[in-house]
C-alpha positions as CSV (number, residue, x, y, z in Angstrom):
1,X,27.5,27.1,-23.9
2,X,26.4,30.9,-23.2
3,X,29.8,32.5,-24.5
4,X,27.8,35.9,-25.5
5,X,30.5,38.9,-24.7
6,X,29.2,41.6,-22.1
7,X,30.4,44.9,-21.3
8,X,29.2,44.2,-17.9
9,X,30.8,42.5,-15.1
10,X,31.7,38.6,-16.3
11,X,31.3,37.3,-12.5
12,X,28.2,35.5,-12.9
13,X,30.0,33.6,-16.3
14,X,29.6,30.3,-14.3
15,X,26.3,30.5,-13.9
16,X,25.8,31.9,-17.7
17,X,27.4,29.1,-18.6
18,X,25.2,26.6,-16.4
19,X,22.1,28.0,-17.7
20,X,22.9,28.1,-21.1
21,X,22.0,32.1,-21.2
22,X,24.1,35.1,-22.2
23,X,26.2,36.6,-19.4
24,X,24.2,40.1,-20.5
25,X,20.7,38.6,-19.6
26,X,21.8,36.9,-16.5
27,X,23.6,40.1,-15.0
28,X,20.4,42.0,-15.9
29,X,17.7,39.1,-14.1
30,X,20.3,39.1,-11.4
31,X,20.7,42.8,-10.4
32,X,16.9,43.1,-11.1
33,X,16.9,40.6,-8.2
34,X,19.1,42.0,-6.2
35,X,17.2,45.6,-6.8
36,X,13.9,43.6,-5.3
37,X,15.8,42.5,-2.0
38,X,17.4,46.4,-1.8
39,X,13.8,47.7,-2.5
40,X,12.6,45.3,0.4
41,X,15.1,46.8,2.7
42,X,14.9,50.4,1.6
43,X,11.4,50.4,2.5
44,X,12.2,48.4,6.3
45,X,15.2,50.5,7.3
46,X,15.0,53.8,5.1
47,X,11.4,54.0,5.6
48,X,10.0,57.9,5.0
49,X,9.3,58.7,8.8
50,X,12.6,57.1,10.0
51,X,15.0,58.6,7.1
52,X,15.4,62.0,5.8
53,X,14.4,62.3,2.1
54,X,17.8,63.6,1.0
55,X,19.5,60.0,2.6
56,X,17.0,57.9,0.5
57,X,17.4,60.1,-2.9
58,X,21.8,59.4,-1.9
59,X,21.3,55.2,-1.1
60,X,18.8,55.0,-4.0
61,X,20.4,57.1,-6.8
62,X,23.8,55.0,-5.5
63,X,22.1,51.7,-5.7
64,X,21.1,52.4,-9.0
65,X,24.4,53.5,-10.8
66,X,25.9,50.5,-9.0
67,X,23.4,48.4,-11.0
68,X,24.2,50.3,-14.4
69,X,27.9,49.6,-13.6
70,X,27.6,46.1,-12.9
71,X,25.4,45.0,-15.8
72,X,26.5,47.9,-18.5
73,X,30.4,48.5,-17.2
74,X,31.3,52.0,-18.8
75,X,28.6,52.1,-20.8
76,X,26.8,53.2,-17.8
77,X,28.4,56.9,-18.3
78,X,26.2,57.4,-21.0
79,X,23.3,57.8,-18.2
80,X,25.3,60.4,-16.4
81,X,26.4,62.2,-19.5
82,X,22.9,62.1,-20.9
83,X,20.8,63.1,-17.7
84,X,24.0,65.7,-16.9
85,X,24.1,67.6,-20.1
86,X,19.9,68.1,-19.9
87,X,20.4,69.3,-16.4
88,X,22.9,71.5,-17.4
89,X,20.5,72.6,-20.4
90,X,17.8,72.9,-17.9
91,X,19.5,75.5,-15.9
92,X,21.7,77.8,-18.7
93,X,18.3,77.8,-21.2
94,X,15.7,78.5,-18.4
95,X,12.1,77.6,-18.4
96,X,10.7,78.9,-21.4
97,X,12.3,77.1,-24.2
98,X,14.4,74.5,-22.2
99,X,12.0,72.0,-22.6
100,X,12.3,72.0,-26.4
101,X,16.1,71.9,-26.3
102,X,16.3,69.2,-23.6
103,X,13.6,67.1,-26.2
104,X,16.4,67.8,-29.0
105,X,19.5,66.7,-27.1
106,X,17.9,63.6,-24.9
107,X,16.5,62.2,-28.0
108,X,19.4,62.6,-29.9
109,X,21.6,61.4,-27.9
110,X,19.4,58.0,-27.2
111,X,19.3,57.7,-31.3
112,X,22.9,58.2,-31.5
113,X,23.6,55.4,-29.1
114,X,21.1,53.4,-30.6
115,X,22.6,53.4,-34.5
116,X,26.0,52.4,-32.8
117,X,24.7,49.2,-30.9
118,X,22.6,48.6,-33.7
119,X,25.5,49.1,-36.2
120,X,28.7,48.6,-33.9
121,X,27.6,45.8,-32.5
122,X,25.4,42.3,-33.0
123,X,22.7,43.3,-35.1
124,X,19.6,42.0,-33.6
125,X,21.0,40.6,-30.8
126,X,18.3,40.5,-28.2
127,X,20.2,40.7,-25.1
128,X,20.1,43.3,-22.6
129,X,21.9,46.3,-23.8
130,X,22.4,50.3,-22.2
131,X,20.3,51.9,-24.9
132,X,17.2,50.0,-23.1
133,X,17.4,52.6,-19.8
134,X,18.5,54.9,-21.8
135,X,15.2,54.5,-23.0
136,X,13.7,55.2,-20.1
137,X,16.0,57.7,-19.0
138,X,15.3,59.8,-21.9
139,X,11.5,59.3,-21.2
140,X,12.1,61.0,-17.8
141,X,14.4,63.8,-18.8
142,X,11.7,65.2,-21.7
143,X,8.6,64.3,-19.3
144,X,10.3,66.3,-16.5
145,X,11.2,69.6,-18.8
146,X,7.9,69.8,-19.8
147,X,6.5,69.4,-16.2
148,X,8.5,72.1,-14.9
149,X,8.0,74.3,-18.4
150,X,4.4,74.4,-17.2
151,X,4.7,74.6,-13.5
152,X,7.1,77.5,-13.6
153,X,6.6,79.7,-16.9
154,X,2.6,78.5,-18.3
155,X,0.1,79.8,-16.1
156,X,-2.4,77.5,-14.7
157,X,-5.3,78.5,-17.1
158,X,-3.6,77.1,-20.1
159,X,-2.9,73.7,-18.9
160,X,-5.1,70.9,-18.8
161,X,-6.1,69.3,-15.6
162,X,-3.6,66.2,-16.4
163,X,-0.9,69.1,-16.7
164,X,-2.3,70.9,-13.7
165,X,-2.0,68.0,-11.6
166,X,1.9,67.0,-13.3
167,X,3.1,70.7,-13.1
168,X,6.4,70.8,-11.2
169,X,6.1,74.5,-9.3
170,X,10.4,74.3,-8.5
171,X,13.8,73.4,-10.0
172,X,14.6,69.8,-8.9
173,X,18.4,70.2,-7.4
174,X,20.9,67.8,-8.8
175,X,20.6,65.3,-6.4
176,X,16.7,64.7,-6.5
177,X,17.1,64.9,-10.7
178,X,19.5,62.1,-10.7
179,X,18.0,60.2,-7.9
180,X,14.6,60.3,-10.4
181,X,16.6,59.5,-13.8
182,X,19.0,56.8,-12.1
183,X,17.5,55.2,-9.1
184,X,18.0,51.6,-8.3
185,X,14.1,50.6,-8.5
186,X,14.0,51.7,-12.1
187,X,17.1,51.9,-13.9
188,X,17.1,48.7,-15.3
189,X,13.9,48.5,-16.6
190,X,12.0,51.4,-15.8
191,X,8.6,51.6,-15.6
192,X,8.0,55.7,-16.5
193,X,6.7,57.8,-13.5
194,X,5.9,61.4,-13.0
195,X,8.8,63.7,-11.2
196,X,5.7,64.5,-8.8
197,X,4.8,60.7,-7.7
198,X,8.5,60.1,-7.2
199,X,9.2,63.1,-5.0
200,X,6.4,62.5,-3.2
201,X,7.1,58.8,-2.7
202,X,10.5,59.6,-1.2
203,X,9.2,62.3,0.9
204,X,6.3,59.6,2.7
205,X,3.8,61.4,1.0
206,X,1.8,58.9,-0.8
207,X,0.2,57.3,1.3
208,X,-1.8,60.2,3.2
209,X,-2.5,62.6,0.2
210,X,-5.8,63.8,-0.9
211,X,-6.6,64.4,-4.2
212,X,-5.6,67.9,-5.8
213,X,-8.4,70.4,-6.8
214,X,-8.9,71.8,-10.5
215,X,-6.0,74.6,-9.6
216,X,-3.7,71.9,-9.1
217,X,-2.6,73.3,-6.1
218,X,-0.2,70.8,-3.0
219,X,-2.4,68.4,-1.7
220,X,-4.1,68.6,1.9
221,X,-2.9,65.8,4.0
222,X,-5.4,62.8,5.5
223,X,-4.4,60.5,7.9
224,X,-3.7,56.9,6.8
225,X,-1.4,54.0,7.8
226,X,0.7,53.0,5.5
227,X,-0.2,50.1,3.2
228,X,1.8,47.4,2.9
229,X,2.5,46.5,-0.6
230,X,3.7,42.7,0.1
231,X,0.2,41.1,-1.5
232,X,1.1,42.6,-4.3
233,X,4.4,41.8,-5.0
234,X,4.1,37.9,-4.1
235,X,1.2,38.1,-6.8
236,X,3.6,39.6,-9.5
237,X,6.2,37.7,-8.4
238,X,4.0,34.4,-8.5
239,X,3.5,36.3,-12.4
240,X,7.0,37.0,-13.3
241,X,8.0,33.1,-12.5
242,X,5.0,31.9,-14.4
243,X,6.3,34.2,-16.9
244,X,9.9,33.2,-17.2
245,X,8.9,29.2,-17.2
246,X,7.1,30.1,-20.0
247,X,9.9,32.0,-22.0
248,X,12.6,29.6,-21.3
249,X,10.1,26.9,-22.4
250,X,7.9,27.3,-24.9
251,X,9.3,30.2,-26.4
252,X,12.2,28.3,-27.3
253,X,10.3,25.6,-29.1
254,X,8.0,28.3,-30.7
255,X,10.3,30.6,-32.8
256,X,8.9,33.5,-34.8
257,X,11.1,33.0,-37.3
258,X,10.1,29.7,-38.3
259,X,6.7,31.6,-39.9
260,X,8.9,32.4,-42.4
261,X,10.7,28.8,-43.2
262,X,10.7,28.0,-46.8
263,X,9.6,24.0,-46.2
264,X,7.0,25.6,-43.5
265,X,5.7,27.9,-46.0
266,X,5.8,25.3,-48.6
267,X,3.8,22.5,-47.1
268,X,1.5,24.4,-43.8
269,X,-2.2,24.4,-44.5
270,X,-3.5,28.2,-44.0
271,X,-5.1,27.0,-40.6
272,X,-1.6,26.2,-39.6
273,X,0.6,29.3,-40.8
274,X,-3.1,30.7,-38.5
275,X,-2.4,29.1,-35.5
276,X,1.2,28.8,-35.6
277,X,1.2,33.0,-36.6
278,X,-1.0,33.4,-33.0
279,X,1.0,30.7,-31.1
280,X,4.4,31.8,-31.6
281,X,3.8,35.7,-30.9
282,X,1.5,34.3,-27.8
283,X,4.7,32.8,-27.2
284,X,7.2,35.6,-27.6
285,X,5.2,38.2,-25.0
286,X,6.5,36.3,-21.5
287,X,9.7,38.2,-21.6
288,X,7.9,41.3,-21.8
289,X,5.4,40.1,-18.7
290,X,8.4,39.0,-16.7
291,X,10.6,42.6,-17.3
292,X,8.1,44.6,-16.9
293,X,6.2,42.5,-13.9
294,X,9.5,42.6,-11.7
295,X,10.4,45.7,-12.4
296,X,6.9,46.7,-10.8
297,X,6.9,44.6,-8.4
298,X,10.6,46.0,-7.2
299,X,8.9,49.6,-7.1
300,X,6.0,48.7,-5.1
301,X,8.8,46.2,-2.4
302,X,10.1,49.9,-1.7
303,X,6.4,51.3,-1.3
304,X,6.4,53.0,-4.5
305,X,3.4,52.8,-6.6
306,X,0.6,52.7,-4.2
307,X,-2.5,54.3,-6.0
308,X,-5.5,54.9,-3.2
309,X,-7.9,52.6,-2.4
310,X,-10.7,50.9,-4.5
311,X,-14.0,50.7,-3.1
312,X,-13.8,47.6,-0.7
313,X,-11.1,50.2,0.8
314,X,-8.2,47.5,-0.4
315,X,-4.8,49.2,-1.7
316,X,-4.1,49.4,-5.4
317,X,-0.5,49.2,-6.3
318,X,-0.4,50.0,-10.3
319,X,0.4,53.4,-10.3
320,X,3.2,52.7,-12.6
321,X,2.0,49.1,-13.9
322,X,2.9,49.2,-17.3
323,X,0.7,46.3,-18.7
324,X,-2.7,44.3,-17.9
325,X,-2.0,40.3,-18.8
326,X,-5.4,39.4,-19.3
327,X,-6.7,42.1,-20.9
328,X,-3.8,42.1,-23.5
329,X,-5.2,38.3,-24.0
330,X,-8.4,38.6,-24.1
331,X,-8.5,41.5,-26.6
332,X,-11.3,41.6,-28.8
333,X,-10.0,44.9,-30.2
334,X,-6.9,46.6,-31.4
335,X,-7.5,49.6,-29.1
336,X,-8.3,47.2,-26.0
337,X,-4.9,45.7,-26.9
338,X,-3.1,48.8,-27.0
339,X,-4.9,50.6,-24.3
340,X,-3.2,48.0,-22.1
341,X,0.3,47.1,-23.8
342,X,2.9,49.8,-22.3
343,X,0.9,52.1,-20.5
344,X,3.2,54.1,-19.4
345,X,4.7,54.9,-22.9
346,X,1.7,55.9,-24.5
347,X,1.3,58.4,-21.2
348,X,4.6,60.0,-22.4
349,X,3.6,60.4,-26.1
350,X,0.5,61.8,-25.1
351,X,1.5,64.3,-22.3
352,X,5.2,65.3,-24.4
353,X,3.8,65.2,-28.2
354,X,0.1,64.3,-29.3
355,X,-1.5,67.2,-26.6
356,X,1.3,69.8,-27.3
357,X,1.2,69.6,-31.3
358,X,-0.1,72.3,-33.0
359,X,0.2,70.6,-36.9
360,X,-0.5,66.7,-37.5
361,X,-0.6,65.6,-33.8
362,X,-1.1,62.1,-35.3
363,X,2.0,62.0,-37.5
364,X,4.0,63.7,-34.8
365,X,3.4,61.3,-31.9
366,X,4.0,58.5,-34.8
367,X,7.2,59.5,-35.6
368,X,8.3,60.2,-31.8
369,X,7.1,56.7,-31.5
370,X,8.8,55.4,-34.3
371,X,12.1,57.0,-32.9
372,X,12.1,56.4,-29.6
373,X,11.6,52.8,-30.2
374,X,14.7,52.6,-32.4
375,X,16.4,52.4,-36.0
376,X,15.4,48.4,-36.8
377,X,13.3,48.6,-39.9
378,X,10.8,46.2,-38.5
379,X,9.8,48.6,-35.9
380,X,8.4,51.2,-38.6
381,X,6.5,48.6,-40.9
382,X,5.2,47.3,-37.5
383,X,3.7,51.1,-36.9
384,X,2.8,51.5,-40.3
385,X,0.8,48.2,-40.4
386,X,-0.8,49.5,-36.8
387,X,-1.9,52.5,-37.8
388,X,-3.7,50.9,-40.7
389,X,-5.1,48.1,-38.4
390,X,-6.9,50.3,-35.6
391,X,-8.0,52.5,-38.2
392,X,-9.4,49.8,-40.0
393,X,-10.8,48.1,-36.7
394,X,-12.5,51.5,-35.7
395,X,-14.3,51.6,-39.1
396,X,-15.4,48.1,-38.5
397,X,-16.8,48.9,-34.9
398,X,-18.7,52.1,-35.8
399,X,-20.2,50.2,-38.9
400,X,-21.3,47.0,-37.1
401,X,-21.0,46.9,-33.5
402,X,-24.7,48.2,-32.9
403,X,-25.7,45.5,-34.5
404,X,-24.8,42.6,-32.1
405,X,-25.0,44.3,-28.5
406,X,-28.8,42.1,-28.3
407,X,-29.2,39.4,-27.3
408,X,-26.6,38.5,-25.2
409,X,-26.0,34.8,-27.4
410,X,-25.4,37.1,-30.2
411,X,-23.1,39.6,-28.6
412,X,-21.1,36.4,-27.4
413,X,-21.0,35.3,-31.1
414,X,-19.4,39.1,-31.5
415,X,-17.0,38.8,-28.7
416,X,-15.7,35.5,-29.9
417,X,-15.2,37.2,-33.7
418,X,-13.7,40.1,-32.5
419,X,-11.3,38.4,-30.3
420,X,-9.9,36.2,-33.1
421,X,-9.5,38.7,-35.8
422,X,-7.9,41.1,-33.2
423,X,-5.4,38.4,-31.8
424,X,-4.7,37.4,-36.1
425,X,-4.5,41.3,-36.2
426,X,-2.1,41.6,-33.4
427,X,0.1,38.9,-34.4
428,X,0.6,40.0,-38.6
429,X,1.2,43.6,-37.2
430,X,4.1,43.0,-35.0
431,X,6.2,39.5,-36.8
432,X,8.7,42.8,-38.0
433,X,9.0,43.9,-34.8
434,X,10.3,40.7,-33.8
435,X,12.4,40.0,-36.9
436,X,13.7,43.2,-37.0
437,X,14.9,43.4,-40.3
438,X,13.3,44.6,-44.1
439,X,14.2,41.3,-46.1
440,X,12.5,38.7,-43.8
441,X,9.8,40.8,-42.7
442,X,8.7,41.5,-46.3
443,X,9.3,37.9,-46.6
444,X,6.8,37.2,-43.8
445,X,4.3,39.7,-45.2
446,X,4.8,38.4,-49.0
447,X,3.8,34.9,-48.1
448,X,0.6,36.2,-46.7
449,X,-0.3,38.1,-49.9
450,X,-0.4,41.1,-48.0
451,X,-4.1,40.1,-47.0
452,X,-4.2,42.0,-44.4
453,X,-2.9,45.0,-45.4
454,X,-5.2,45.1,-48.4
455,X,-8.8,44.2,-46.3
456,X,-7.3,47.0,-43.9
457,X,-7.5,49.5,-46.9
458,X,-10.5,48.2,-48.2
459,X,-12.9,48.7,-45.4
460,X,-11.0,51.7,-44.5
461,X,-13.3,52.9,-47.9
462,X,-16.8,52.2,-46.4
463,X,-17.9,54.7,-44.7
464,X,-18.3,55.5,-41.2
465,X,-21.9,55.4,-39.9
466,X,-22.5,58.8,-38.2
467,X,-24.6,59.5,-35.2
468,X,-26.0,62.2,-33.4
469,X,-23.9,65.8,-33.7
470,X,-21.9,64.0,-36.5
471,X,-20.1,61.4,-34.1
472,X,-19.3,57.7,-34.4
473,X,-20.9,55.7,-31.8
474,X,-17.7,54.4,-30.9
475,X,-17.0,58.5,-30.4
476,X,-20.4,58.7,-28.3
477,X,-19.2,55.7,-26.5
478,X,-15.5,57.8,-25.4
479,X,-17.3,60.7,-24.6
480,X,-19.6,58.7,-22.1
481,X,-16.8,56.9,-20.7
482,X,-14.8,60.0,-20.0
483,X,-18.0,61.6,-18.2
484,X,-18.6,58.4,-16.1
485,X,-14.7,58.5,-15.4
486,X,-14.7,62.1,-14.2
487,X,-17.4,61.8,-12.0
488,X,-16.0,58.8,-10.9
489,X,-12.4,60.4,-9.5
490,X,-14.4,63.4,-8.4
491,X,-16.4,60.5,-5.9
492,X,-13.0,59.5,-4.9
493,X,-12.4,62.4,-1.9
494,X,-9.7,60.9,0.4
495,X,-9.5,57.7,-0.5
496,X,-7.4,57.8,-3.3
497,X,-3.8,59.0,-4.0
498,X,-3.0,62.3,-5.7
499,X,-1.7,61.5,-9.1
500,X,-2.9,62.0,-12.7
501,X,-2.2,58.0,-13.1
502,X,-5.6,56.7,-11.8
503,X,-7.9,54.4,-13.6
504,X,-10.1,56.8,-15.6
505,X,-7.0,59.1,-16.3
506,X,-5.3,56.7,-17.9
507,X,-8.1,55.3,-20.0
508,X,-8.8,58.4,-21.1
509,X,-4.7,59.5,-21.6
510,X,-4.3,55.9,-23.6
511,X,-7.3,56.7,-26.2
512,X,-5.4,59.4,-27.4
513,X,-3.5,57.3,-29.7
514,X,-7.0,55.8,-31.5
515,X,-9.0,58.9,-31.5
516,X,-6.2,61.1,-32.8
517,X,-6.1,58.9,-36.0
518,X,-9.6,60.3,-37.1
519,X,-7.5,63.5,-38.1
């Protein structure tokens, strides 16, 4: 029997109980349930040209804290008191430095909270907890104070066209602040968005917006009937069940921790601590599919997260999609992996940290990561391992790729290589993120010799095979892509949505953490 302690509301114990689930998980699945029927009627009786903007920033920011209350009980004051205090710094500092002392205090605070769950209560305990928003919370408060740092104190010239295009031009007032930090469609479980996509969502904007010129200047309107998002959210629905039947199946039966078991160890065959390694982290990535699925699929109910159109002139709804199942598992590379494994995270480390460092960009947006994430020791031998992973996997792609793009049997051969040393990659790197703590993470590494950490270092000393102007071909390759991409958005004219988030933008946006590691 589920008899897990919440600080939440215990009305849904019964059906805790009948599940076998902790009464923290089922408040969270429930409310994000609930969140996807209020979205669906948000969008049907709050609709932009029906409602004024300031009633639908009031019933969403409501909705939301309602949510936080019900599944985090007073815990839920922690949002206020984080997203209030920033405001407050916001104001008093003014928009020169405030964007450095609103990074300070939000990040602090969210570590703070995080040693006392961590340390206060259940250690490792997987459940749903309020540092997770706060998360995301935190996410939005730095993302906005640098937004409106450039849009109202850097002049135009010294941003970049991503910062161009993100630049908030006006103080938000209180109410459209807290209706960005703590509304219903993304409290919970986020995903990240700009301050500009949200405003403009609530405002009816999105769906008749023409792209903004290099000057980053408000958008000129084009007529367009609103798209109806409800294709895409039965398909990521149809996902997120698939995804649940498979966590509260297989996963179960499929433990990470058994990699680690002294008789497993003791008797396996390499081939099986291979397969069960792969099998059981294939295993342990539904629950990230189903959160982060649902909590899309909520923002696009409410007709947020509409992206333009493609060429066949159909709607794209993954403005804020924070993953790409099968291109997580069909990786043949670490950098494919990561390029589509919490997008919108390696946005914010990019547009808060690796583009504004002056000193060791790399090392800075490492240790933001690091941070963020949380104070389990497994996360930072998980980022450790990473960095010495796609470091090692770029080598291995500049040095041989070119070798095996003809013919196409051979670059088959590659693909099918690539794709199982990337997946064995993968799966060593993150067995501490899952386990969470030094002693049985070491323990996991120590029964595999280390092997990987050791070829990582090793062909880390060949070196690189340069090309013309001194670049890797895997460097030529970027700069290609990032020409085709350009010209590409520039094609787009009025058929696509104004927002840095399109398909090229965030390819290019998501490199950042690969190509930065050269330095």
């Amino acid at each position: 029997m589920a008899t897990t302690s919440t600080t939440g509301s215990t009305l849904l114990q019964p059906l805790s109980n009948a599940v076998q689930l902790p009464i923290d998980q089922v408040n969270f699945v429930v409310c994000q349930l609930f969140a996807l029927l209020a979205a669906i009627w948000f969008r049907t009786y709050l609709r932009s040209s029906k409602t004024s903007s300031f009633i639908r920033h009031v019933v969403a920011t409501l909705l939301g804290l309602y949510l936080a209350l019900f599944c985090f009980g007073w815990y839920a004051l922690h949002f206020l008191v984080q997203s209030g205090i920033s405001y407050c710094i916001m104001i008093i500092i003014g928009v020169e430095n405030m964007h450095k002392y609103c990074f300070v205090f939000a990040l602090g605070y969210l570590t703070v909270c995080q040693i006392t769950r961590v340390y206060i209560f259940d250690y490792g305990q997987y459940s749903a907890d309020f540092s997770g928003p706060m998360m995301i919370i935190t996410q939005k408060i730095t993302s906005l104070a640098y937004e409106i740092h450039d849009g109202m104190f850097r002049k135009d010239e010294e941003l970049t066209s991503s910062q161009r295009g993100l630049a908030v031009r006006r103080m938000p007032s209180l109410l459209e602040y807290l209706s960005y930090n703590c509304n219903f469609m993304g409290i919970l479980a986020g995903p990240l968005c700009s301050y500009r996509d949200y405003i403009t969502f609530i405002e009816g904007r999105a769906h008749h917006r023409a792209p903004p010129g290099a000057s980053g200047k408000e958008d000129m309107p084009c007529e367009r009937a609103e798209p109806s998002p409800n294709v895409a959210v039965i398909q990521k629905l149809l996902v997120c069940g698939l995804s649940l039947f498979f966590h509260l199946t297989i996963s179960k039966t499929l433990p990470v921790e058994y990699n680690i078991d002294e008789h497993f160890q003791a008797t396996a065959s390499w081939p099986t601590k291979v397969v069960y390694l792969y099998v059981s982290l294939l295993a342990a990535r539904p629950k990230y599919y189903f959160a982060w699925t649902l909590a899309d699929a909520i923002n696009n109910a409410a007709g947020f997260g509409f992206r333009g159109y493609d060429e066949n002139g159909t709607a794209r709804w993954d403005l804020i999609s924070n993953l790409r199942i099968q291109q997580i598992e069909m990786s043949t590379s670490f950098k494919m992996f990561l390029d589509n494994w919490n997008i919108q995270t390696a946005l914010w480390l990019k547009r808060v940290c690796y583009e504004r460092a002056s000193v060791s960009p790399t090392i800075q947006t490492f240790i933001l990561s690091a941070i963020w994430h949380g104070v389990y020791p497994g996360y930072y031998l998980t980022f450790l391992t990473g960095v010495v992973m796609t470091l090692a996997a770029r080598a291995m792609r500049s040095n041989f790729r070119h070798y095996f793009i003809e013919p196409p049997q051979l670059k088959l051969l590659y693909d099918v290589l690539t794709w199982v040393v990337t997946q064995i990659a993968i799966s060593y790197t993150v067995v501490p993120f899952v386990l969470l703590s030094v002693n049985p993470s070491l323990a996991f590494y120590s029964s595999w010799y280390y092997c990987l950490h050791i070829a990582g270092i090793l062909v880390l000393l060949l070196p690189v095979k340069k090309t013309q102007r001194g670049k890797t071909p895997h460097e030529n390759v970027q700069l290609s892509r990032s020409k085709q991409c350009d010209e590409r958005e520039n094609s787009l004219g009025q058929n696509s949505f104004s927002t840095t988030n399109n398909v090229c933008n965030q390819n290019q946006e998501i490199a950042f953490r690969h190509s930065s590691l050269k330095q």
